[in-house]
SEFIZA-3560 file (N, C-alpha, C; in Angstrom, 3 decimals):
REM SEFIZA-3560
<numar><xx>99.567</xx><yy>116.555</yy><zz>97.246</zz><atom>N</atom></numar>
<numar><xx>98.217</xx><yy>116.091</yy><zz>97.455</zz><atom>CA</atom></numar>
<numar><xx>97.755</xx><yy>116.280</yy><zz>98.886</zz><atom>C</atom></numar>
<numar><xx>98.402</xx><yy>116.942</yy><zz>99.553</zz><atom>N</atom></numar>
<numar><xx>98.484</xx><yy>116.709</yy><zz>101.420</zz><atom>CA</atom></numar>
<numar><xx>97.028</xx><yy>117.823</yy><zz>101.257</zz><atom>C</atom></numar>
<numar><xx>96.149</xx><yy>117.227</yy><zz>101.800</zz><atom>N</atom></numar>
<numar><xx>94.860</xx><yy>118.919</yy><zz>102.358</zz><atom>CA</atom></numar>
<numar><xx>93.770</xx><yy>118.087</yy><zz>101.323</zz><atom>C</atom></numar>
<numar><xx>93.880</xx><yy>117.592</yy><zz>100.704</zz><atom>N</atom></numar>
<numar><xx>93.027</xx><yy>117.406</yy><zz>99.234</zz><atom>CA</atom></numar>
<numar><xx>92.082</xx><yy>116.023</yy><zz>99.593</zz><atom>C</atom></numar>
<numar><xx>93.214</xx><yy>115.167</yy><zz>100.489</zz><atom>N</atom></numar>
<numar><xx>92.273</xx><yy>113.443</yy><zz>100.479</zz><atom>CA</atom></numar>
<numar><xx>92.792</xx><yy>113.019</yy><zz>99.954</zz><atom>C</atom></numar>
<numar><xx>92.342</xx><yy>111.579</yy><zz>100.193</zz><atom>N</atom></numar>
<numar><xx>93.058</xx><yy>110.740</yy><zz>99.011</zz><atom>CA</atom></numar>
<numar><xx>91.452</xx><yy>109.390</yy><zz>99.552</zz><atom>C</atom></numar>
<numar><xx>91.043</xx><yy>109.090</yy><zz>98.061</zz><atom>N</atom></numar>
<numar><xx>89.735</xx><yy>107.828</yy><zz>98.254</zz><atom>CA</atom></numar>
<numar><xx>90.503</xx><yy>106.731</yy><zz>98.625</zz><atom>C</atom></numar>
<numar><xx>89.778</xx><yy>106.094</yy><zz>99.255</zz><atom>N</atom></numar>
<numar><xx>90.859</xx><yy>104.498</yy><zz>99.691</zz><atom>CA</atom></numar>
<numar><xx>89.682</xx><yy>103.161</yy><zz>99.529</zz><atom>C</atom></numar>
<numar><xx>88.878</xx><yy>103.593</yy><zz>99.333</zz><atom>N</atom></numar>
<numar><xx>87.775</xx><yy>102.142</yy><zz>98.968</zz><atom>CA</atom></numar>
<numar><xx>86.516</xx><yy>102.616</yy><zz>98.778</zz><atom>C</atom></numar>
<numar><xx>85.658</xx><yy>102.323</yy><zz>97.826</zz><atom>N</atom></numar>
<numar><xx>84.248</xx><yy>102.449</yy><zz>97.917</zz><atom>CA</atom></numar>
<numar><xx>83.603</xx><yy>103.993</yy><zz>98.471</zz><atom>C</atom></numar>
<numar><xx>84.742</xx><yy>104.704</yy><zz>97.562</zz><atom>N</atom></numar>
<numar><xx>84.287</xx><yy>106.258</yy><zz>97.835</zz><atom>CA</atom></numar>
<numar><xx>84.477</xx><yy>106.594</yy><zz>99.218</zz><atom>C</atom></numar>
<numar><xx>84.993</xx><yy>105.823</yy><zz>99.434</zz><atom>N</atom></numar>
<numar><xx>85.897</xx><yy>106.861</yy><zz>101.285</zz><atom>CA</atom></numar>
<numar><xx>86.847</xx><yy>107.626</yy><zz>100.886</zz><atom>C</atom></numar>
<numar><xx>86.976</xx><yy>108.870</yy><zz>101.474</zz><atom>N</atom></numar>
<numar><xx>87.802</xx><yy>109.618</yy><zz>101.399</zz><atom>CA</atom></numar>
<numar><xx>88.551</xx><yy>110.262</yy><zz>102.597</zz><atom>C</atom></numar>
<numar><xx>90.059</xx><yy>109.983</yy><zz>102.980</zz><atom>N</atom></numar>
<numar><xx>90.607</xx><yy>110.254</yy><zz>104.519</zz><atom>CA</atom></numar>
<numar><xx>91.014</xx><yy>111.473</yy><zz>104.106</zz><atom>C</atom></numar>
<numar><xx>90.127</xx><yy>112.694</yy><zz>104.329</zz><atom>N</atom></numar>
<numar><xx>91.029</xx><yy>114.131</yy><zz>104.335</zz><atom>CA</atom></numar>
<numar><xx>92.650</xx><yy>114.119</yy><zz>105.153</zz><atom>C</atom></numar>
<numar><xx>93.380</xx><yy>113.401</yy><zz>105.690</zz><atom>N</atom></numar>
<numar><xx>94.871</xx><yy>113.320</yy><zz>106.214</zz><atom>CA</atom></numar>
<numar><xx>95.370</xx><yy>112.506</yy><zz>105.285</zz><atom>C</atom></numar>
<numar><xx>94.746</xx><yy>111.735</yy><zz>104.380</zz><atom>N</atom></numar>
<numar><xx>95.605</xx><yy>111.002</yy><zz>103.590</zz><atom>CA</atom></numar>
<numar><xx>96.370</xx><yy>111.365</yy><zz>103.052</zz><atom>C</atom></numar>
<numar><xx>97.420</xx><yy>110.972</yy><zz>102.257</zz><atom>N</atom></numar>
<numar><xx>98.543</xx><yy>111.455</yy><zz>101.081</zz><atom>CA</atom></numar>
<numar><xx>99.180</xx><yy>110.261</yy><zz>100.470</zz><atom>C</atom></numar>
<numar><xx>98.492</xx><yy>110.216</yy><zz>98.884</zz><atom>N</atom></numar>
<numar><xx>98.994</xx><yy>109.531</yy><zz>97.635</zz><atom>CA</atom></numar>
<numar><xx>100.570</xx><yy>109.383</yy><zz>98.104</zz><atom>C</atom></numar>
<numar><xx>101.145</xx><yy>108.319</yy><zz>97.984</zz><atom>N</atom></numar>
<numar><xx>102.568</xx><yy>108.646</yy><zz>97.919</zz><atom>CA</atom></numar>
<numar><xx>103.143</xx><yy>108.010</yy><zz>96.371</zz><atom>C</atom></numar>
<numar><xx>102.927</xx><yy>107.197</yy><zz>95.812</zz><atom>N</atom></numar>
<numar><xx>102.530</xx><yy>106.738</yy><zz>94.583</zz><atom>CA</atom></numar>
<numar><xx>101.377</xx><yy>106.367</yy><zz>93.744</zz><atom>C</atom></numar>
<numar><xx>101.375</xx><yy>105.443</yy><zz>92.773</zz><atom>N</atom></numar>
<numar><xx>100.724</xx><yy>104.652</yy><zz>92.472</zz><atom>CA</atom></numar>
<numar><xx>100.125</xx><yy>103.235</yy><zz>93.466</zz><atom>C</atom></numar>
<numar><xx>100.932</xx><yy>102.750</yy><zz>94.602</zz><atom>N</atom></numar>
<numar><xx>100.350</xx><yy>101.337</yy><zz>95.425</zz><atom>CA</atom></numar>
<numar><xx>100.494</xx><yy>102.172</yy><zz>96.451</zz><atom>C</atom></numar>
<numar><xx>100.956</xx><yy>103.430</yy><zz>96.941</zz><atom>N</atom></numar>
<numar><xx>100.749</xx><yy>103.293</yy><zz>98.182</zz><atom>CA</atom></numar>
<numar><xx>100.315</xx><yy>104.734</yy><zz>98.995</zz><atom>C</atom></numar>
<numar><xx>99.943</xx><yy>104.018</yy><zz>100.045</zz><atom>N</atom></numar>
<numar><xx>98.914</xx><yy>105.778</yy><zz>100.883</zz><atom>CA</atom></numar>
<numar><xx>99.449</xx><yy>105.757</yy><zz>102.032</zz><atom>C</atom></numar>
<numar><xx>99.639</xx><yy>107.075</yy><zz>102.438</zz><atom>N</atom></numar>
<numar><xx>99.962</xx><yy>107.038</yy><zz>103.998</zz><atom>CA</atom></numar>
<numar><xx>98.944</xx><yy>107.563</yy><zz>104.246</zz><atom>C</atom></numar>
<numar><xx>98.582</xx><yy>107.575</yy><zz>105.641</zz><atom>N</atom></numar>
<numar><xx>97.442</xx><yy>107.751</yy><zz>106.388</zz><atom>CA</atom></numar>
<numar><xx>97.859</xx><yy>107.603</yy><zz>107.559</zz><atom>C</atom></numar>
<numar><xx>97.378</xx><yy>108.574</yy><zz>108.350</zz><atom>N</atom></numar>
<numar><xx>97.618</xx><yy>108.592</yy><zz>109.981</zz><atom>CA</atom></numar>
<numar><xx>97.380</xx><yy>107.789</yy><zz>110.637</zz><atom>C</atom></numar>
<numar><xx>98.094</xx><yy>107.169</yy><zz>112.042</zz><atom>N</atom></numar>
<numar><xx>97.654</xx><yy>105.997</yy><zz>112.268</zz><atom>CA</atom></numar>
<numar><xx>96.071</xx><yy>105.958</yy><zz>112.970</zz><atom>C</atom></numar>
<numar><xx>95.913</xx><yy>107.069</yy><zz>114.090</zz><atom>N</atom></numar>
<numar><xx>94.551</xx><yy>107.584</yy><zz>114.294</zz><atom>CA</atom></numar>
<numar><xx>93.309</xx><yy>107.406</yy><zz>113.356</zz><atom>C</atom></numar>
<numar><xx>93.820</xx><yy>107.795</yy><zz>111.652</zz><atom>N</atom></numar>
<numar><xx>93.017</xx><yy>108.027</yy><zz>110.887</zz><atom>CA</atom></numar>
<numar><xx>92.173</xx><yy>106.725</yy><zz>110.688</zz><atom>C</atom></numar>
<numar><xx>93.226</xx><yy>105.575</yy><zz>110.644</zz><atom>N</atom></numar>
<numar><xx>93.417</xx><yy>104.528</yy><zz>110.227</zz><atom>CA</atom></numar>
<numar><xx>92.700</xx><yy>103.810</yy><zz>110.963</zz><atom>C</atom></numar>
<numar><xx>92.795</xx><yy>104.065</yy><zz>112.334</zz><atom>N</atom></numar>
<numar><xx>91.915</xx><yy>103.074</yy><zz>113.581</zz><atom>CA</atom></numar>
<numar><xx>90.406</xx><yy>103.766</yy><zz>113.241</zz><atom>C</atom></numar>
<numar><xx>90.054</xx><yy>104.785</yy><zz>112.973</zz><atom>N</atom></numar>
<numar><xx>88.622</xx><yy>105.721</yy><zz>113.324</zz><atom>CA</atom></numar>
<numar><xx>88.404</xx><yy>104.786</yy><zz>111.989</zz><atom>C</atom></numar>
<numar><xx>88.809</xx><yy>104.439</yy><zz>110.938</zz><atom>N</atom></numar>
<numar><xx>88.217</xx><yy>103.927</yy><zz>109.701</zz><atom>CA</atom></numar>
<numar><xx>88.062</xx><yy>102.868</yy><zz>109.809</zz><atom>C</atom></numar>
<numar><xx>88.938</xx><yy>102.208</yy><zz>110.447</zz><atom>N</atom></numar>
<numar><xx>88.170</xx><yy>100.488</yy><zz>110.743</zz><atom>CA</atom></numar>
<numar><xx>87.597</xx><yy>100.197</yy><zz>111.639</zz><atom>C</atom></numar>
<numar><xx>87.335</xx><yy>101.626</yy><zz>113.177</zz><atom>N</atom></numar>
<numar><xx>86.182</xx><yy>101.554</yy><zz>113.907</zz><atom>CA</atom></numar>
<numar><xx>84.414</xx><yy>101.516</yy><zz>113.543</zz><atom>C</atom></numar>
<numar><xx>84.700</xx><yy>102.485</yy><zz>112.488</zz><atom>N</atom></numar>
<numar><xx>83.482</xx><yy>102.532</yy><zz>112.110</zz><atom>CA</atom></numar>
<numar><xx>82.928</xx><yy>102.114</yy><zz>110.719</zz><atom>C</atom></numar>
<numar><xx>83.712</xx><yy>101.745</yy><zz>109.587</zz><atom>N</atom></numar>
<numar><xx>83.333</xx><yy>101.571</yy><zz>108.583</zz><atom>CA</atom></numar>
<numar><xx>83.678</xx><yy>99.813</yy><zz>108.235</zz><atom>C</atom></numar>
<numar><xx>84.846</xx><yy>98.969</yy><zz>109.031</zz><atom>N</atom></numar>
<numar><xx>84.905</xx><yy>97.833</yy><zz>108.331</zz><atom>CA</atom></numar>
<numar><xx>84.038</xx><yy>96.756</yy><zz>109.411</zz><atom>C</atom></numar>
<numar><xx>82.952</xx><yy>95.886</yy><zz>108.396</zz><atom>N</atom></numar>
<numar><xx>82.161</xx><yy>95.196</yy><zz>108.750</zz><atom>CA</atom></numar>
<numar><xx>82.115</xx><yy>94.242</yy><zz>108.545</zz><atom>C</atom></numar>
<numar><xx>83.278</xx><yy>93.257</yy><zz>109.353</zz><atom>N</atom></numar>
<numar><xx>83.313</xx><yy>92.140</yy><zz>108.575</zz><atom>CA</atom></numar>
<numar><xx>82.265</xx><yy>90.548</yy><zz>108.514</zz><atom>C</atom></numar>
<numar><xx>82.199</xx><yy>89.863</yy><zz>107.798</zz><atom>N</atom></numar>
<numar><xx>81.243</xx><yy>88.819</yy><zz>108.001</zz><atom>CA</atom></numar>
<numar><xx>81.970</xx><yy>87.775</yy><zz>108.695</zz><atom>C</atom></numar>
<numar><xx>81.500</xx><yy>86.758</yy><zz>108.084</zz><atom>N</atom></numar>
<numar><xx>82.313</xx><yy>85.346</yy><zz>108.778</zz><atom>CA</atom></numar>
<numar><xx>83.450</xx><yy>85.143</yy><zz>108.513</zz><atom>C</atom></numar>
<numar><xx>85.016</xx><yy>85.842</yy><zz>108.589</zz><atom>N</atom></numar>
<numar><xx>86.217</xx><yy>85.849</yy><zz>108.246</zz><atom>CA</atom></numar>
<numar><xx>86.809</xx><yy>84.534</yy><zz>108.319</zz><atom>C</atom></numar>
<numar><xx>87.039</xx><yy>83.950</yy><zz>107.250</zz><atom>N</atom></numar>
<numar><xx>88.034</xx><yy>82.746</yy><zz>107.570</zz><atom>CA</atom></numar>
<numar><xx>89.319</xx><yy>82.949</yy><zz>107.713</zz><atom>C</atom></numar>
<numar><xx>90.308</xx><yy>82.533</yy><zz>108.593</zz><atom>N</atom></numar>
<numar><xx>91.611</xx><yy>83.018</yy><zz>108.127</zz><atom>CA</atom></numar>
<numar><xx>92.345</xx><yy>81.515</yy><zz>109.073</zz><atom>C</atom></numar>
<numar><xx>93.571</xx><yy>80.908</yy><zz>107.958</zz><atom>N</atom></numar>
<numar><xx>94.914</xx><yy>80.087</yy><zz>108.198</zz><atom>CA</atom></numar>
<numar><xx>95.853</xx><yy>80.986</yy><zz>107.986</zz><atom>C</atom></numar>
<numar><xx>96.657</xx><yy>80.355</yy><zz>109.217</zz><atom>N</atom></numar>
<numar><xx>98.112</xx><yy>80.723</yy><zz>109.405</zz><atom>CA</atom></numar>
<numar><xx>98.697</xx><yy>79.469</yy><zz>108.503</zz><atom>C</atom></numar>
<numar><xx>99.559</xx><yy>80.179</yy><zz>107.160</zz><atom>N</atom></numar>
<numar><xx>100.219</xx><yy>79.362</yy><zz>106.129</zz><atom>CA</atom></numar>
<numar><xx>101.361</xx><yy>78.950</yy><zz>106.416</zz><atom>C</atom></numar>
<numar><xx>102.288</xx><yy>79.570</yy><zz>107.047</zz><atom>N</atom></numar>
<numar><xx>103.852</xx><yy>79.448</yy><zz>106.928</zz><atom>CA</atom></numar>
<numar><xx>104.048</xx><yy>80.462</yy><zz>108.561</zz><atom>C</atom></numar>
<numar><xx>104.899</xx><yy>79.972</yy><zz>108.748</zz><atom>N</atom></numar>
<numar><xx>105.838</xx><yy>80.416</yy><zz>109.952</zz><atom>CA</atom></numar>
<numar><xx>107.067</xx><yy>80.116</yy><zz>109.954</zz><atom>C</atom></numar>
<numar><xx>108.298</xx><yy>81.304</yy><zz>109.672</zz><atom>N</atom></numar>
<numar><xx>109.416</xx><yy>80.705</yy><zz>109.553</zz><atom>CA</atom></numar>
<numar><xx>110.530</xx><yy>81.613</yy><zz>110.884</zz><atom>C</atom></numar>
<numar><xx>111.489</xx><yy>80.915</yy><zz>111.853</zz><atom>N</atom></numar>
<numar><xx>111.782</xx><yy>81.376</yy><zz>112.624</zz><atom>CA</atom></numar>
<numar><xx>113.375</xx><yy>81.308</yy><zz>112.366</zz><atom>C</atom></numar>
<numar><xx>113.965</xx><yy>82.082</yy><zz>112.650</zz><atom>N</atom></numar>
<numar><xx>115.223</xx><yy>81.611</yy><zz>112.862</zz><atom>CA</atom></numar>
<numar><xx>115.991</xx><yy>82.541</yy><zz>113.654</zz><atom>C</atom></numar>
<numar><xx>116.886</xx><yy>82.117</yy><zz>114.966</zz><atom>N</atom></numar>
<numar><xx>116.977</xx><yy>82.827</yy><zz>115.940</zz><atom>CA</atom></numar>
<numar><xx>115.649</xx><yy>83.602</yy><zz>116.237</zz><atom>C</atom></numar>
<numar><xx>115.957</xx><yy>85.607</yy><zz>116.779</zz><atom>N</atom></numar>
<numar><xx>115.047</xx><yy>86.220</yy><zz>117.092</zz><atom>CA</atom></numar>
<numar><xx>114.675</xx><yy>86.904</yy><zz>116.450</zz><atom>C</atom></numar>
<numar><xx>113.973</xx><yy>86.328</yy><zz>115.097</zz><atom>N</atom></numar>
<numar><xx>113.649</xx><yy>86.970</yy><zz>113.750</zz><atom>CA</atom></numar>
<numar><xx>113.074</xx><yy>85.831</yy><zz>113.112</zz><atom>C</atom></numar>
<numar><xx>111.556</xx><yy>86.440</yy><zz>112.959</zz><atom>N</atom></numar>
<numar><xx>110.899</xx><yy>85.308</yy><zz>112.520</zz><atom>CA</atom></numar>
<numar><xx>109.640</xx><yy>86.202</yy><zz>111.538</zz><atom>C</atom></numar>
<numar><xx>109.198</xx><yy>85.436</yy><zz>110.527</zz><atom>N</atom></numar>
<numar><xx>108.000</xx><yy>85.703</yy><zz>109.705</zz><atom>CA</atom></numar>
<numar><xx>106.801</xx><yy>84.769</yy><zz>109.534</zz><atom>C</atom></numar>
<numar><xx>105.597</xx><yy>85.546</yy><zz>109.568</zz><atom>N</atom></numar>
<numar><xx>104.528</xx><yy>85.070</yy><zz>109.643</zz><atom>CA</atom></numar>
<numar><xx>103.232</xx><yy>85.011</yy><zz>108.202</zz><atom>C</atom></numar>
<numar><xx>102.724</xx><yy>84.596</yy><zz>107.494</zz><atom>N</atom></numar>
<numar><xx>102.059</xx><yy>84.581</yy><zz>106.353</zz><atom>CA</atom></numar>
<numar><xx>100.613</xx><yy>84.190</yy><zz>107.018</zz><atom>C</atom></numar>
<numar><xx>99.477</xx><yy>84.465</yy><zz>106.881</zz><atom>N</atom></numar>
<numar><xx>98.272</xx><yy>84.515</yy><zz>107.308</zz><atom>CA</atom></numar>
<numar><xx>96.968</xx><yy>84.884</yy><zz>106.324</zz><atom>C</atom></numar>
<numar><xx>96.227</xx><yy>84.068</yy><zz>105.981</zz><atom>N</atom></numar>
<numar><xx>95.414</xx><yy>83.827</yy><zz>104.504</zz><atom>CA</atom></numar>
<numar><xx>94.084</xx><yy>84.526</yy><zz>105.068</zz><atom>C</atom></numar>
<numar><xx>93.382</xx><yy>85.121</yy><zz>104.829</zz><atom>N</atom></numar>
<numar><xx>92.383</xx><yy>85.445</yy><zz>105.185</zz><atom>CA</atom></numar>
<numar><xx>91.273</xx><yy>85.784</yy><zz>103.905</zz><atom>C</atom></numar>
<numar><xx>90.145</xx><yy>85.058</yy><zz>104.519</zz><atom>N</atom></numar>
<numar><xx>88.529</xx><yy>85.251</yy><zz>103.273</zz><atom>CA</atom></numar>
<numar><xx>87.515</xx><yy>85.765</yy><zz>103.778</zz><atom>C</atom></numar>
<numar><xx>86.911</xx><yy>86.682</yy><zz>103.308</zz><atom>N</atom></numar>
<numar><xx>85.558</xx><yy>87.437</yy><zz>103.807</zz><atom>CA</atom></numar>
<numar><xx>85.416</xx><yy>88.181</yy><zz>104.688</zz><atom>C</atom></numar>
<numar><xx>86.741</xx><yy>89.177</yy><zz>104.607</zz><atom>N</atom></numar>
<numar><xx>86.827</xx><yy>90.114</yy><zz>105.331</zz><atom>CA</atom></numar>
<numar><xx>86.469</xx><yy>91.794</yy><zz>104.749</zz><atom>C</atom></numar>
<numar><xx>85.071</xx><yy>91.773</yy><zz>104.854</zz><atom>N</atom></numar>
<numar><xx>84.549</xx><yy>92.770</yy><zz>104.715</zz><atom>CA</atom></numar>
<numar><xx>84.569</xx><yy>92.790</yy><zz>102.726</zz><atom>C</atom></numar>
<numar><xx>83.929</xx><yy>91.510</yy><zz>102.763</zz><atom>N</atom></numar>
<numar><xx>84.078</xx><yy>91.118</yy><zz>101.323</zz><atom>CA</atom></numar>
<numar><xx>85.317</xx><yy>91.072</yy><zz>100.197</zz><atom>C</atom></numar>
<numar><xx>86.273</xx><yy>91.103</yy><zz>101.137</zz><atom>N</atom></numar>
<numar><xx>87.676</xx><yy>90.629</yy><zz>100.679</zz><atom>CA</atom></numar>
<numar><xx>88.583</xx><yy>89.947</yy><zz>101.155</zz><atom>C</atom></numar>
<numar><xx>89.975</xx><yy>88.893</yy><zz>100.389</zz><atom>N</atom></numar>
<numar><xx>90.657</xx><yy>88.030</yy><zz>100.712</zz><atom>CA</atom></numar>
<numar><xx>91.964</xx><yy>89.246</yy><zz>100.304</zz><atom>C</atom></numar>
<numar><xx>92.659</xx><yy>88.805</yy><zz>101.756</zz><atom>N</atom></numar>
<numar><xx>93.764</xx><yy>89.354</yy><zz>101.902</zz><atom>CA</atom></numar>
<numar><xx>94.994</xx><yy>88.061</yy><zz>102.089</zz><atom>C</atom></numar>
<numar><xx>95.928</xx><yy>88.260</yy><zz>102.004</zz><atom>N</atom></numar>
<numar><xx>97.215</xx><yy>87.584</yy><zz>102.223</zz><atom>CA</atom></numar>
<numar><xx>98.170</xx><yy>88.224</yy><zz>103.124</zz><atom>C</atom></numar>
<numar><xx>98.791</xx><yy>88.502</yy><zz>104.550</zz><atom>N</atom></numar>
<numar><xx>98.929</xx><yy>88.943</yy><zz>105.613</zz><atom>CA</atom></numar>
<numar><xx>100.130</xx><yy>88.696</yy><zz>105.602</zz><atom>C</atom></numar>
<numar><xx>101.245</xx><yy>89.629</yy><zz>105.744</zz><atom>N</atom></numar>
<numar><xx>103.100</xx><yy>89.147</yy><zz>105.661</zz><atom>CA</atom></numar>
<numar><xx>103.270</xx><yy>89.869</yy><zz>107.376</zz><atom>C</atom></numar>
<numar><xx>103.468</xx><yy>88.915</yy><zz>108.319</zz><atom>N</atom></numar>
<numar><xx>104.089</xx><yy>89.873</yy><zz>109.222</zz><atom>CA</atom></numar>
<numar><xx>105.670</xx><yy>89.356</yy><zz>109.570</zz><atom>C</atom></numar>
<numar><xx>106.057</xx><yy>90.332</yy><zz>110.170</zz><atom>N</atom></numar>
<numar><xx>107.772</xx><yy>90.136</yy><zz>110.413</zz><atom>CA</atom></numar>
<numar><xx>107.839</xx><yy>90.433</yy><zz>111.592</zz><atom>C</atom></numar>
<numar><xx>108.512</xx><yy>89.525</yy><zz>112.782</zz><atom>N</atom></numar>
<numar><xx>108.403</xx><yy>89.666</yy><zz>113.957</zz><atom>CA</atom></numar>
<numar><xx>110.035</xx><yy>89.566</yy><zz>114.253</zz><atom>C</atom></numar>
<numar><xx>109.657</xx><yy>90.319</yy><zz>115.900</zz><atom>N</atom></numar>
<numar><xx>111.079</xx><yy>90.217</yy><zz>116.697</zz><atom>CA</atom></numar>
<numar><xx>110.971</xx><yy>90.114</yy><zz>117.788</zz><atom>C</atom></numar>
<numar><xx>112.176</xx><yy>89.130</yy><zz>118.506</zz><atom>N</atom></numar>
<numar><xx>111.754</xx><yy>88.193</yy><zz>120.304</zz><atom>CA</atom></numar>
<numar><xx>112.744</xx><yy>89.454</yy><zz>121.014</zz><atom>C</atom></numar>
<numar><xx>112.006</xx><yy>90.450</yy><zz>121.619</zz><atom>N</atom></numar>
<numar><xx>113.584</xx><yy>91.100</yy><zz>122.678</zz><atom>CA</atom></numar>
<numar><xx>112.253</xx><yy>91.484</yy><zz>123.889</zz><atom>C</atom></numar>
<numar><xx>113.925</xx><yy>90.702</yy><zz>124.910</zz><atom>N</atom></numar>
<numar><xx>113.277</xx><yy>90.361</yy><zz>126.411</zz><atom>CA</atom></numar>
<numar><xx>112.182</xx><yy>89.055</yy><zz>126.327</zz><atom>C</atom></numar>
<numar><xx>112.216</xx><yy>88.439</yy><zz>125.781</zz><atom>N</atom></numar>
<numar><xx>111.429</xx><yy>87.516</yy><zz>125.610</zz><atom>CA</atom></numar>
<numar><xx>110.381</xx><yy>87.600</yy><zz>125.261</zz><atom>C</atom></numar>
<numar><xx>109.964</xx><yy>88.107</yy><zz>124.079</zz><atom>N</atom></numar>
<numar><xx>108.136</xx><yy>88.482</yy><zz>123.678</zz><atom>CA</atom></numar>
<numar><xx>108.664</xx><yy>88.606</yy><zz>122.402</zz><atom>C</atom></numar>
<numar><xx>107.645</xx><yy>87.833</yy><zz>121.808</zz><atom>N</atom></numar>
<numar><xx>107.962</xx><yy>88.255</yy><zz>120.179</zz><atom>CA</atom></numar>
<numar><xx>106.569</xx><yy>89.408</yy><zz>119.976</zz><atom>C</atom></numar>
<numar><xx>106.996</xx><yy>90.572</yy><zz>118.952</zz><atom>N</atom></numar>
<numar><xx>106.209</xx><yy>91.789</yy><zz>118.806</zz><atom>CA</atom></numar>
<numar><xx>106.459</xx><yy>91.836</yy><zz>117.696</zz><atom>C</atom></numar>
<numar><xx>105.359</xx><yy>91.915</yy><zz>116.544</zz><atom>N</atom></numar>
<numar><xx>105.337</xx><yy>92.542</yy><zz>115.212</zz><atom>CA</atom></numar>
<numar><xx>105.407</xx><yy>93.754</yy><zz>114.835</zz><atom>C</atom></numar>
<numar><xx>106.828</xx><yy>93.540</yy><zz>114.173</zz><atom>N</atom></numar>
<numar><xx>107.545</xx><yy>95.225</yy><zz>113.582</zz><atom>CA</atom></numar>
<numar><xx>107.437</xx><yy>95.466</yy><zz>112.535</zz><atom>C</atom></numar>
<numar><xx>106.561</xx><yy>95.026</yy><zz>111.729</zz><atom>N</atom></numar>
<numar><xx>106.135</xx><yy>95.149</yy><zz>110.248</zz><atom>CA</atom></numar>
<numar><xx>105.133</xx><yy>93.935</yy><zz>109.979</zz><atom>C</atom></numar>
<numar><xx>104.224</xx><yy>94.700</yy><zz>108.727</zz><atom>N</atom></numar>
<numar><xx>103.222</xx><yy>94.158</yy><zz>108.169</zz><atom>CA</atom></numar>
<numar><xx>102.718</xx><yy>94.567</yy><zz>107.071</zz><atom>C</atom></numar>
<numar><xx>102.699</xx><yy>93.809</yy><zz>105.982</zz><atom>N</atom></numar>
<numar><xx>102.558</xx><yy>94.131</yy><zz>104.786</zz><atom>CA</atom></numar>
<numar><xx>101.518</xx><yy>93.016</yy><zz>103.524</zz><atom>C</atom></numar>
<numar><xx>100.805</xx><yy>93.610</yy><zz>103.155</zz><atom>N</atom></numar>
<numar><xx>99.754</xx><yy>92.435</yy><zz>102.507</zz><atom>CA</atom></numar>
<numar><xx>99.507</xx><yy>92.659</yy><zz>101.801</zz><atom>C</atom></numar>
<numar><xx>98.665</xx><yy>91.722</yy><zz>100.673</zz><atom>N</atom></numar>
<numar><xx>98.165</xx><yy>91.584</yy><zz>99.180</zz><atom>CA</atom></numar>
<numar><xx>96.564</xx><yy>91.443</yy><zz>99.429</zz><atom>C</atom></numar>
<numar><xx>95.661</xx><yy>92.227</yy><zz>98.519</zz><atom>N</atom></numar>
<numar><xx>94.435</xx><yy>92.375</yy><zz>98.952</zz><atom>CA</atom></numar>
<numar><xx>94.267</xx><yy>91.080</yy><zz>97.363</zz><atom>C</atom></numar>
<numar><xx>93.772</xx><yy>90.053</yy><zz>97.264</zz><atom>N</atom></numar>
<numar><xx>93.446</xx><yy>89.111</yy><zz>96.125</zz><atom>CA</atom></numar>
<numar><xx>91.862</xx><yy>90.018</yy><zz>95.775</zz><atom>C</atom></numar>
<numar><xx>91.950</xx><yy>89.798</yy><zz>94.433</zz><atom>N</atom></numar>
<numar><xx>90.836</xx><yy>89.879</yy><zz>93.407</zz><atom>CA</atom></numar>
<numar><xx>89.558</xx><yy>89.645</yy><zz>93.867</zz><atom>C</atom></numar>
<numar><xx>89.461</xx><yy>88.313</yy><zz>94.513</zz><atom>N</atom></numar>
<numar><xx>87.848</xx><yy>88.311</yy><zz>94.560</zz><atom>CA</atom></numar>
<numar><xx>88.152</xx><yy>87.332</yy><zz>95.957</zz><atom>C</atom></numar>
<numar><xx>86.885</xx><yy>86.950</yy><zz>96.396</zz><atom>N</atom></numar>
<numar><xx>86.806</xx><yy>86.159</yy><zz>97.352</zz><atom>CA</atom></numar>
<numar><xx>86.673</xx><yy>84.801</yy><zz>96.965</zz><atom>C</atom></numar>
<numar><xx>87.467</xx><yy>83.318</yy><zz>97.441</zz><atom>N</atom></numar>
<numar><xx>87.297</xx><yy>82.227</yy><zz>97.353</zz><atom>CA</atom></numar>
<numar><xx>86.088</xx><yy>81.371</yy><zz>98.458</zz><atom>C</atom></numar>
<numar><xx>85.715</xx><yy>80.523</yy><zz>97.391</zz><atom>N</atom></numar>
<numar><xx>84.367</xx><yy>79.906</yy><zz>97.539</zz><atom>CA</atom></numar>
<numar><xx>84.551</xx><yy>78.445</yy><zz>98.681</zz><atom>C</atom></numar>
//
């Protein structure tokens, strides 16, 4: 599929994209910033931090978010403390159905 596109929402189409399955797309990271520079518009975003779980220098983060660009996401990040800074080395999320009221 590499050259072809791949649609990723509301008839966008990232000519660098590439299908890698059924759930998932890679996309350049460049590609990725130019698409939420200019196309995501978000309104009044609500978002709680749900859960935080640490143990030693390895810790995870869960983060709820509503009305972000007319969708509720659920936010998994996975963090790590070296030299003293914790930095997120992964992130992975659930886009929910509709938006809560």
């Amino acid at each position: 599929m590499r050259g072809r596109g791949v649609s990723l929402r509301q008839g966008r189409t990232v000519a660098e994209a590439r299908k890698i399955d059924r759930y998932r797309v890679e996309v350049p990271v460049q590609a990725l910033f130019n698409g939420i520079g200019n196309d995501f518009k978000p309104s009044t975003p609500n978002s709680a931090i749900v859960t935080v779980d640490i143990v030693g220098t390895v810790a995870s983060a869960r983060v709820d978010s509503d009305n972000l660009d007319g969708f509720r996401f659920s936010d998994f990040f996975h963090l790590l403390e070296a030299d003293g800074e914790w930095q997120i080395v992964a992130k992975t999320f659930h886009t929910h159905s509709t938006t809560t009221n």
